[in-house]
C-alpha positions in Angstrom: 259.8 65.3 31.1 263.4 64.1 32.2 266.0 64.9 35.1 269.4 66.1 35.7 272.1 63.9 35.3 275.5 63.9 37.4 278.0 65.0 34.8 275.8 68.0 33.5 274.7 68.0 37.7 278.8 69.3 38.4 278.3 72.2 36.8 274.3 73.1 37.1 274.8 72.1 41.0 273.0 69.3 40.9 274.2 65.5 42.2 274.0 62.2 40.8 271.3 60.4 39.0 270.8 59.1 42.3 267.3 58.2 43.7 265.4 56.7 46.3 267.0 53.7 48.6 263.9 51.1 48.4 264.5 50.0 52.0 265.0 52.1 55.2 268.7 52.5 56.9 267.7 54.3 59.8 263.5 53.5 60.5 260.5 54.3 59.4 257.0 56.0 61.1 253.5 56.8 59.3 252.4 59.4 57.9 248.9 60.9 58.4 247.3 58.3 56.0 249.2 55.6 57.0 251.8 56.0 54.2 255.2 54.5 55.2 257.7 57.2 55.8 261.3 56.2 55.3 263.8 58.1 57.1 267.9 57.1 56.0 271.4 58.5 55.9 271.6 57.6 52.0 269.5 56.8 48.9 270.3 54.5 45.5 269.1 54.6 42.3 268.4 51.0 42.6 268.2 49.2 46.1 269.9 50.0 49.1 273.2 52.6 49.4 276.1 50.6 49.4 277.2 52.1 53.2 275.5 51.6 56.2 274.3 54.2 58.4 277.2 53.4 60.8 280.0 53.8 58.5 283.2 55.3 59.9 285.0 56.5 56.5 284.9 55.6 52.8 286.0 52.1 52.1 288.6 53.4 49.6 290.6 56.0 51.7 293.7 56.3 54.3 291.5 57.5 56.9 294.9 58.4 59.1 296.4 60.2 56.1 298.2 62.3 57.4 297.3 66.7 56.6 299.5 69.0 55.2 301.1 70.3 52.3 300.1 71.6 48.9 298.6 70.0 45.3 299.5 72.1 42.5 298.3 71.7 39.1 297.8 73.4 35.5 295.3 74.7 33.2 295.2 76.1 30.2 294.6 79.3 28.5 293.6 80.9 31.4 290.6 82.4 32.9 288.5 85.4 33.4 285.3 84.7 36.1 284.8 82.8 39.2 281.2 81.3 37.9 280.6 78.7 36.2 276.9 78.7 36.3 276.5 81.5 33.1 277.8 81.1 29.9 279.6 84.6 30.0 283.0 84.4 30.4 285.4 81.3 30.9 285.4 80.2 34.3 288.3 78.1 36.6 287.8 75.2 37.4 287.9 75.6 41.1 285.1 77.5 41.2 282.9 75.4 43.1 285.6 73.4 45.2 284.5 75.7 48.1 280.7 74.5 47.5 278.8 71.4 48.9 275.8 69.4 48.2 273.5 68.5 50.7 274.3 65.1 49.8 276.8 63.7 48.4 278.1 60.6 45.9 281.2 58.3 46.6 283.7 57.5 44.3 283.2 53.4 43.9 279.3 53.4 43.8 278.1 55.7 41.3 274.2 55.6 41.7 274.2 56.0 46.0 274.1 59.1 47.5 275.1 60.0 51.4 274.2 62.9 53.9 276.9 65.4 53.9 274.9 68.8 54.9 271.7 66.6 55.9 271.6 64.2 59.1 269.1 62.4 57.5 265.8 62.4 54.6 262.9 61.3 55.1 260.2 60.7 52.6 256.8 58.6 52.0 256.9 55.3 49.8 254.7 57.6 47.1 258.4 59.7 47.1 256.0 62.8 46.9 258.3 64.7 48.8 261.2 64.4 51.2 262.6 66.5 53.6 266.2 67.2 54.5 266.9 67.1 58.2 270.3 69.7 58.0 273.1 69.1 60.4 273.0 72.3 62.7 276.8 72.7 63.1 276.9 73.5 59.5 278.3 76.2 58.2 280.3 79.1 55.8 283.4 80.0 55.8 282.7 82.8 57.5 281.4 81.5 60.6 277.6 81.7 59.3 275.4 79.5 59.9 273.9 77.4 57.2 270.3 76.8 57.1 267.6 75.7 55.1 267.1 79.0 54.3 270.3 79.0 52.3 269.2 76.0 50.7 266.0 77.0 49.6 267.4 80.7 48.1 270.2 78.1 45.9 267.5 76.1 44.6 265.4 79.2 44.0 268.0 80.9 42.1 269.3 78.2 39.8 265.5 77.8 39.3 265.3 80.7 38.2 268.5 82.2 36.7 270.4 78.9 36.3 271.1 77.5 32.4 268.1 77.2 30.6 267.9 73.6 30.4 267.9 73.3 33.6 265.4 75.8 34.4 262.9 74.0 32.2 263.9 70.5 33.5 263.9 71.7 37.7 260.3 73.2 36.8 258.4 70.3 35.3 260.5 68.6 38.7 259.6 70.4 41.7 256.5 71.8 42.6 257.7 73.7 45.6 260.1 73.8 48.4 259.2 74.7 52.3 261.2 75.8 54.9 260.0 73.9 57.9 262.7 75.6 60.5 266.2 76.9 60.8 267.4 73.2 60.0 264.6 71.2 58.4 263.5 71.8 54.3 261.1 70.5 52.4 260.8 69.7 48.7 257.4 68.6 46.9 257.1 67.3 43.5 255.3 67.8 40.6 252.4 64.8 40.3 252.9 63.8 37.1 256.8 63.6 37.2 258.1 60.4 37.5 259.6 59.8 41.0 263.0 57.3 40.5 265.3 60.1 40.4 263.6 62.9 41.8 265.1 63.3 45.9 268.5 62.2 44.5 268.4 65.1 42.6 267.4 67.9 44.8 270.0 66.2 47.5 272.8 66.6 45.1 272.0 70.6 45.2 274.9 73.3 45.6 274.5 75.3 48.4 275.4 79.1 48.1 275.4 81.5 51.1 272.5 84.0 51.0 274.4 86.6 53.2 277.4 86.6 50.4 275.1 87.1 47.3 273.1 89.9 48.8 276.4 91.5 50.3 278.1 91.0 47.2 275.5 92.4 45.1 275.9 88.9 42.6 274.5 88.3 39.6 274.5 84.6 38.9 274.2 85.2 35.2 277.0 87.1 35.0 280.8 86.4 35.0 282.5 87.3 38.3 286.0 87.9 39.9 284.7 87.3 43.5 285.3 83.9 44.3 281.8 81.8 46.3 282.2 81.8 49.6 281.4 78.1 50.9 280.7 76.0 53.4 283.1 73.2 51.9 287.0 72.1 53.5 288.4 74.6 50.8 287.9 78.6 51.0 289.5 80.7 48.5 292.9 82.3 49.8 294.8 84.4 46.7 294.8 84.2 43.1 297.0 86.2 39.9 293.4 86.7 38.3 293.2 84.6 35.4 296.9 83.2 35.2 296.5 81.4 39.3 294.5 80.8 41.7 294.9 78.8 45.7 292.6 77.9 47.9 293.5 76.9 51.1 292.0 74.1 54.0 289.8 75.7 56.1 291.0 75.3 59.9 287.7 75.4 60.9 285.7 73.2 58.4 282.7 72.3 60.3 282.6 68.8 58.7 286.4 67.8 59.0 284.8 65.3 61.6 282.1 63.3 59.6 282.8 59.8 58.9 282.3 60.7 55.4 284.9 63.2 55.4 287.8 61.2 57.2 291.0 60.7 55.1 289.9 63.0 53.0 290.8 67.0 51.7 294.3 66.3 53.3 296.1 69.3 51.3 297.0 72.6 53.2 296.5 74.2 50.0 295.2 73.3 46.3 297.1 75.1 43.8 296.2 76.3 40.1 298.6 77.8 37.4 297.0 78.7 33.8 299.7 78.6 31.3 299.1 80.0 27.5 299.9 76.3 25.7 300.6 73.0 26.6 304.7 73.2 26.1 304.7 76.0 28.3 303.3 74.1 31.0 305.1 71.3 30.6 308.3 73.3 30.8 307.1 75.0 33.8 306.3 71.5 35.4 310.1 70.6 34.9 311.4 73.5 36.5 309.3 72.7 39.7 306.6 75.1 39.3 303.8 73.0 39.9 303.9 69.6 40.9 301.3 67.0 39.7 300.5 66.7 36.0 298.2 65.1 34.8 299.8 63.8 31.5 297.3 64.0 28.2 299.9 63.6 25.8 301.4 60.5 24.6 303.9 62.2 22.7 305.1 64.1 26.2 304.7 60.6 28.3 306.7 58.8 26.2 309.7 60.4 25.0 309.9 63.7 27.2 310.2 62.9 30.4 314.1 62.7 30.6 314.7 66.1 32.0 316.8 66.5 35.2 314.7 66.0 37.5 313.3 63.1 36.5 316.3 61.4 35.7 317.6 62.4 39.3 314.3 61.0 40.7 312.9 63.9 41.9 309.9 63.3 39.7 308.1 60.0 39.2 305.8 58.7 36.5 302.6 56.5 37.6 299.9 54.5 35.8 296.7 53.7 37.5 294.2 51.9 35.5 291.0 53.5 34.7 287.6 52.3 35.5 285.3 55.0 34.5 283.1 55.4 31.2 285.4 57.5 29.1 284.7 60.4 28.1 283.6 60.0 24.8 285.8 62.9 23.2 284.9 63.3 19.2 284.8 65.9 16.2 281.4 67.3 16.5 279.2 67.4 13.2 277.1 71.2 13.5 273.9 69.6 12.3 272.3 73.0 11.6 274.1 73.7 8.6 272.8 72.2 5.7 275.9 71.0 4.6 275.9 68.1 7.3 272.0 66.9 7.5 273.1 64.3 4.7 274.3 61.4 6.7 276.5 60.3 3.8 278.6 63.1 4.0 279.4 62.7 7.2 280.2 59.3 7.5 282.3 60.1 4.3 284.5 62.9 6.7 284.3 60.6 9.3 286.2 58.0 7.1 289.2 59.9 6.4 290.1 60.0 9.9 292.9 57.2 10.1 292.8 56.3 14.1 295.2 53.5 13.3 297.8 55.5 12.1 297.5 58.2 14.7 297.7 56.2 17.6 301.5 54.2 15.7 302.7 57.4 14.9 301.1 60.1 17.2 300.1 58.6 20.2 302.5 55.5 21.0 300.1 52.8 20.8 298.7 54.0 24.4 295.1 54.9 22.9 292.1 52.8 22.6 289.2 54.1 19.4 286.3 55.4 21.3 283.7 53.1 19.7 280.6 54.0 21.6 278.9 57.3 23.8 279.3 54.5 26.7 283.5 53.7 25.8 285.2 51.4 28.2 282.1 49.9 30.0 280.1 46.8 29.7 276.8 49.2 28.8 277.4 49.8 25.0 275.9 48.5 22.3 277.1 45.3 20.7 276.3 43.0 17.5 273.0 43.0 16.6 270.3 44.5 19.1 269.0 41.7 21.5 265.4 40.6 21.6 264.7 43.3 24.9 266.5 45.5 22.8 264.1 45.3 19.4 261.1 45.3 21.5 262.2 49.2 22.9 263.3 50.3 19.1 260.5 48.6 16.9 257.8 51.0 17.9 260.3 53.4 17.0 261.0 52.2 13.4 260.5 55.2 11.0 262.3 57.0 13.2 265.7 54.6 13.2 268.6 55.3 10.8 269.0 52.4 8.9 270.2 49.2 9.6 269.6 49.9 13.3 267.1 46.9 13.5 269.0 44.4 11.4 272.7 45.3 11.3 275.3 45.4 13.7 276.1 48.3 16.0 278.2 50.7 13.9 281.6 50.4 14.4 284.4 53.4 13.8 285.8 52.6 10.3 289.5 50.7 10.0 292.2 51.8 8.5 296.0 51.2 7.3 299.0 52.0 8.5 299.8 55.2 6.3 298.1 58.2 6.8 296.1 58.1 3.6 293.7 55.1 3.2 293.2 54.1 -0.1 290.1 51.9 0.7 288.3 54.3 3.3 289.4 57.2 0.2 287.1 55.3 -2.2 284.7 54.7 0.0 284.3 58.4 1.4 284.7 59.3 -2.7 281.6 57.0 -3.3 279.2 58.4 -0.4 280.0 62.1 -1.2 279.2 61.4 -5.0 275.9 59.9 -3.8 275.1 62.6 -1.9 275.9 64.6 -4.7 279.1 66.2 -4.3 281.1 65.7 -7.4 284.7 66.8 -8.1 285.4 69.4 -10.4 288.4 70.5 -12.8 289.9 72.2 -9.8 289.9 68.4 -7.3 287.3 70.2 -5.5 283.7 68.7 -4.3 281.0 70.9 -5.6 277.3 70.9 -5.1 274.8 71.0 -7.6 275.0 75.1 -6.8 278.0 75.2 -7.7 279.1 75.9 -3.8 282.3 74.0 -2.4 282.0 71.1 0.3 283.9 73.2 2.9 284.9 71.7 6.7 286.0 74.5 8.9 287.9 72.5 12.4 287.7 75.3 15.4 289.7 74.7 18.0 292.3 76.8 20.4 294.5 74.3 21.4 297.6 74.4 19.3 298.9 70.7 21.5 296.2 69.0 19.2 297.4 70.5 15.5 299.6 67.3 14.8 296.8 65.2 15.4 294.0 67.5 13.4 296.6 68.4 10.5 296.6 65.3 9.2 292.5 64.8 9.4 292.6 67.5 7.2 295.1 66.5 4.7 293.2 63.5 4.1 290.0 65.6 3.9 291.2 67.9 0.9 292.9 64.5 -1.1 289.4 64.1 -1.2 288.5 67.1 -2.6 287.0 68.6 0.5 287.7 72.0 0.8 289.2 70.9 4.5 290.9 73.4 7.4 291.6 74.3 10.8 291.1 77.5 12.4 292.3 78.1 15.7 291.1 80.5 18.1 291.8 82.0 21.4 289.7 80.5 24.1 287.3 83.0 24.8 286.3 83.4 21.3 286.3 79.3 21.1 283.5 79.6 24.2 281.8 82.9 22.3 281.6 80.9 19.1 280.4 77.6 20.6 277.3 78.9 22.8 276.6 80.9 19.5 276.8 77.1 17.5 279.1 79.5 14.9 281.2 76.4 14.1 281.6 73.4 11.6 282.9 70.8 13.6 284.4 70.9 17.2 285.7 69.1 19.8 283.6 67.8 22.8 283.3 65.3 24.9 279.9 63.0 24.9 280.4 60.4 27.0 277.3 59.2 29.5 276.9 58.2 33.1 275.5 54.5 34.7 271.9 55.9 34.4 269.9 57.4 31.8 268.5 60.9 33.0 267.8 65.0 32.2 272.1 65.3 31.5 271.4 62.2 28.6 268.6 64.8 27.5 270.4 67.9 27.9 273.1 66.4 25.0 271.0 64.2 23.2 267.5 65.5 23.3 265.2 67.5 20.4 264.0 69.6 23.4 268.0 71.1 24.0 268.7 71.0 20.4 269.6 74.3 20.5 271.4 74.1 23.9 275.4 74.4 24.5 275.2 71.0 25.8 273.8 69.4 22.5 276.7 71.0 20.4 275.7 69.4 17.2 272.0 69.6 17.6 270.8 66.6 17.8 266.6 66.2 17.2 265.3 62.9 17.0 262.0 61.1 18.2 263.6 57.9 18.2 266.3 59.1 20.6 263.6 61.2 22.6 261.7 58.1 23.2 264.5 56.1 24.3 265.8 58.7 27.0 262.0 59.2 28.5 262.3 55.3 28.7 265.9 55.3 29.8 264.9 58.1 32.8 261.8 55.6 33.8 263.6 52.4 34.0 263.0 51.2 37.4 265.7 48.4 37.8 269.7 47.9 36.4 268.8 45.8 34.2 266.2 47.7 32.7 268.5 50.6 32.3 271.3 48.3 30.3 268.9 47.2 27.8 267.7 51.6 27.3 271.3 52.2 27.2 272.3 49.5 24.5 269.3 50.8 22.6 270.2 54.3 22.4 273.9 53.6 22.3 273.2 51.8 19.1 271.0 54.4 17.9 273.1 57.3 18.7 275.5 55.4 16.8 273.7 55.2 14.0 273.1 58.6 13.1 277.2 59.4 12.6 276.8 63.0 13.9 280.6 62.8 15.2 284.2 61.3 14.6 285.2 59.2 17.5 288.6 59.9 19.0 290.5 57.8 21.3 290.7 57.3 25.1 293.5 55.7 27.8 292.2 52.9 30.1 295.1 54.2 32.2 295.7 57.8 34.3 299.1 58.9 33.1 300.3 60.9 35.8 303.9 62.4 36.6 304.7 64.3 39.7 307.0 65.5 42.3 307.5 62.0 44.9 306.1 63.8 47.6 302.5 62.2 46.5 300.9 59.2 48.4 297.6 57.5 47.8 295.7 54.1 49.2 296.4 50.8 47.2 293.1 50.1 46.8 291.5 53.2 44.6 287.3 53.3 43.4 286.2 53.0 40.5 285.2 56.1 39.1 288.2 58.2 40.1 291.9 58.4 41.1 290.6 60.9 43.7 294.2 62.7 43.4 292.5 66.3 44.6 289.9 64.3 47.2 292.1 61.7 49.5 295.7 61.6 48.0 298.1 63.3 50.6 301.6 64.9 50.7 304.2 62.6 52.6 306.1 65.4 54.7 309.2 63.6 54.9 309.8 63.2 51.1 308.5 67.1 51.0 311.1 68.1 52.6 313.9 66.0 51.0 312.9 67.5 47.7 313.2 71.0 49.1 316.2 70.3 50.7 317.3 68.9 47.5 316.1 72.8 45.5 313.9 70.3 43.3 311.1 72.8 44.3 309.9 76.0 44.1 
């Protein structure tokens, strides 16, 4: 049995791993047997929410920023449905912008959870149940109300209809869910689930409006070109379907007054342009098409910004360091195919990617090797597994890759400064021979069948053929028969829900706390679930995440997380690519933002805001469209 985690939670409508606060904010009263009923304005996975009930506005924002103005951005590749929540289709991003939670997490703390739809929970010490006391002055963008009704029909459906992992994990969760009135709802749980992360959970639910699903005749398992309406600061306003889309500030947000809201959603409008590649982009970026990029490529960062209009200082350049777990980004092993169950051959490919020249030559020297699913944090796995650590993974012994109990953690290999390594070569040569891929007459590794050792890369991003090229040119001095097919990026989605794919990219990085999103990815259960793209199955790692999602205190869930980092490690089902411990951002100076930003986000699209006065300069200079 596990829970929901807040990465896979953005997209499944569910919060953060957050969970009960262990002391009351606001009271307490009895329940009918005398159980201690705690009512607050917040909950925390461990402890007490880091904000009071009085709080007047996030510690990290302007709250006088002033409103106005428009954010524009770019995607790629475009887009052909408004919901995410099915696997048909590619959705934009914005999708759920006009959606909120009945609670929600802040940017600096990420295991508390506020009231944002909710006044206040209250729940027994047992965490049976809680209920959500709803603000009454909430509502849609149309001017409905929203009730608990609503909330209860969200839940219901993505109960119901919603991914299948999530199905399965809400199910085992929540054993029902009561309307009490108009404004007042009710969840019960399961008995045997475990309880730390279980109100938390259903608090970070997406709300949809009832009225618009049954007036819309929706299908939540289908793709859509009818945007959700909300009850969120942003409502949809016009789109170019699938090459733009804009939502605009709703005048008459119901929440703009909440001390959770102040200094925040500031933009008149939130703009979205989808652009075929990533040169196109950029060159529509220079010409003052859209005006805040967020800038992925070193190559672009370092040597291309000395167009016009940066020159003229019309655009600036700004790094802000980054706090956050990274993301974890790697070449995905498809552990289906029989080709990649030996271990040897893919720690043998994962050798013959040369980081170290990629990052002189390709990247500027601005990348750090991710070297861990927990990459720039204090949580991953280091040297040899502590003594807390052994007792969690020696029950799990004939389970473990080996060395995981007496080696260090694995480490991504090292290599020279030319694109071939000689040493890792030799070493990837020795492994596949083991595993008993020999070369033939031709330089190409053969089976004992006879059948080539073939590597198919999928990808639809021509930005990253510079970096992948050379991955592969490395792969077939080897004798692999290596190569990258690129896709459009519908077909890329079709062929990765079907797992039709050798190796891909992804992102596997983890949140603070263990719970059902560490499943989801990692887990035997989801093995055959888009969010576990290489298909991971192993007991060992099973164990680990129910301990992980049971783990009552911080320090508890450090020592799961080194364990399974270390583990994960261990079994070499991907090739680690690199992250920035900086943001790398360029935009029009029209662009403000406090001095003092949270941890977990720069929070450009949440409390930045557009300084009029430069806005207008820049249009009276025709440095804008």
């Amino acid at each position: 049995m596990r829970l929901i985690s807040p990465v896979i939670g953005l997209i499944l409508g569910l919060g953060s791993a957050a969970a009960l606060a262990q002391e009351p904010e606001q009271g307490t009263a009895s329940g009918p047997n005398d159980e201690r009923i705690v009512k607050s304005h917040g909950i925390s996975l461990f402890g007490e929410p880091k904000l009071p009930a009085d709080f007047t506005h996030l510690p990290y924002v302007n709250p006088n920023a002033p409103k106005g103005g428009e954010l524009s951005q770019h995607g790629i590749g475009g887009f052909d449905s408004y919901n995410p929540f099915t696997f048909r289709g590619r959705a934009t991003a914005p999708s759920i912008l006009m959606l909120e939670r009945v609670m929600e997490s802040t940017l600096d703390d990420p295991l508390s959870q506020y009231c944002l739809l909710c006044e206040t929970l209250e729940y027994p010490e047992s965490r049976d149940w809680v209920i959500f006391n709803l603000r009454p002055e909430a509502k849609f963008s149309d001017g409905t109300p929203l009730t608990a009704e609503d909330v209860k029909f969200s839940f219901e459906l993505l109960r119901d209809y919603g991914f299948s992992s999530y199905r399965q994990a809400i199910q085992q969760m929540v054993e029902g869910v009561e309307v009490l009135d108009d404004h007042r709802i009710k969840f019960t749980f399961q008995p045997d689930f475990p309880r730390r992360d279980v109100i938390g959970q259903v608090g970070g639910q997406i709300v949809f409006s009832r009225k618009d699903f049954e007036e819309n005749d929706r299908d939540i398992e289908q793709p859509s070109n009818k945007p959700f309406i909300g009850s969120g600061p942003y409502m949809f306003d016009s789109d170019d379907f699938g090459k733009s889309v804009t939502l605009a500030r709703n005048p008459d947000y119901w929440g703009k007054d909440l001390p959770i809201n102040q200094g925040r959603h500031n933009y008149d409008r939130l703009r979205f342009e989808y652009f075929g590649d990533y040169d196109a982009a950029f060159e529509a970026f220079k010409a003052g098409v859209y005006t805040f990029r967020n800038e992925v490529s070193e190559q672009h960062w370092a040597s291309r910004y000395d167009f016009p209009g940066f020159q003229q200082g019309y655009v600036v350049k700004e790094e802000i360091p980054d706090g956050n777990i990274a993301s974890g980004d790697a070449w995905v092993f498809n552990l289906r195919r029989e080709k990649f169950q030996d271990p040897r051959v893919r720690e043998a490919i994962g050798l013959m990617f040369n980081f170290e020249w990629s990052n002189q030559a390709l990247f500027y020297e601005m990348n750090s090797r991710v070297d861990s699913f927990w990459p720039n944090s204090d949580l991953k796995a280091t040297g040899l597994p502590s003594e807390a650590e052994l007792a969690l993974l020696e029950p799990l012994a004939e389970d473990l890759p080996p060395g995981v109990l007496t080696e260090e953690a694995v480490m991504p290999p090292v290599s020279g400064d030319r694109q071939l390594d000689r040493r890792n070569l030799r070493k990837a040569a020795a492994l596949l021979e083991e595993a008993g891929w020999v070369t033939g007459d031709d330089g190409m590794r053969r089976n004992a069948e006879g059948k080539k050792l073939e590597v198919r890369f999928l990808d639809f991003n021509q930005s990253f053929d510079r970096i992948t090229n050379p991955f592969v040119q490395n792969l077939q001095a080897l004798g692999v028969d290596a190569s990258l097919e690129r896709v459009d990026p519908s077909e890329m989605e079709t062929r990765k829900r079907a797992h039709d794919f050798d190796i891909v990219r992804d992102a596997l990085g983890n949140s603070y706390a263990i719970g059902g999103g560490t499943g989801q990815v990692f887990s035997s259960e989801d093995a055959d679930d888009v969010f576990n793209p290489m298909g991971l199955a192993n007991p060992a790692v099973d164990a680990l995440i129910e301990i992980g999602s049971n783990a009552q205190t911080e320090e508890e869930t450090r020592v799961v997380i080194s364990a399974l980092d270390r583990v994960l490690r261990a079994l070499r089902f991907w090739v680690p690519q690199w992250y920035k411990t900086n943001y790398t951002f360029a935009y029009y100076d029209m662009y403000e933002h406090p001095k003092d930003l949270p941890l977990l986000s720069a929070g450009v699209t949440d409390f930045w805001w557009v300084n009029p006065e430069k806005e207008a300069a820049l249009r009276e200079a025709g440095a804008l469209r």
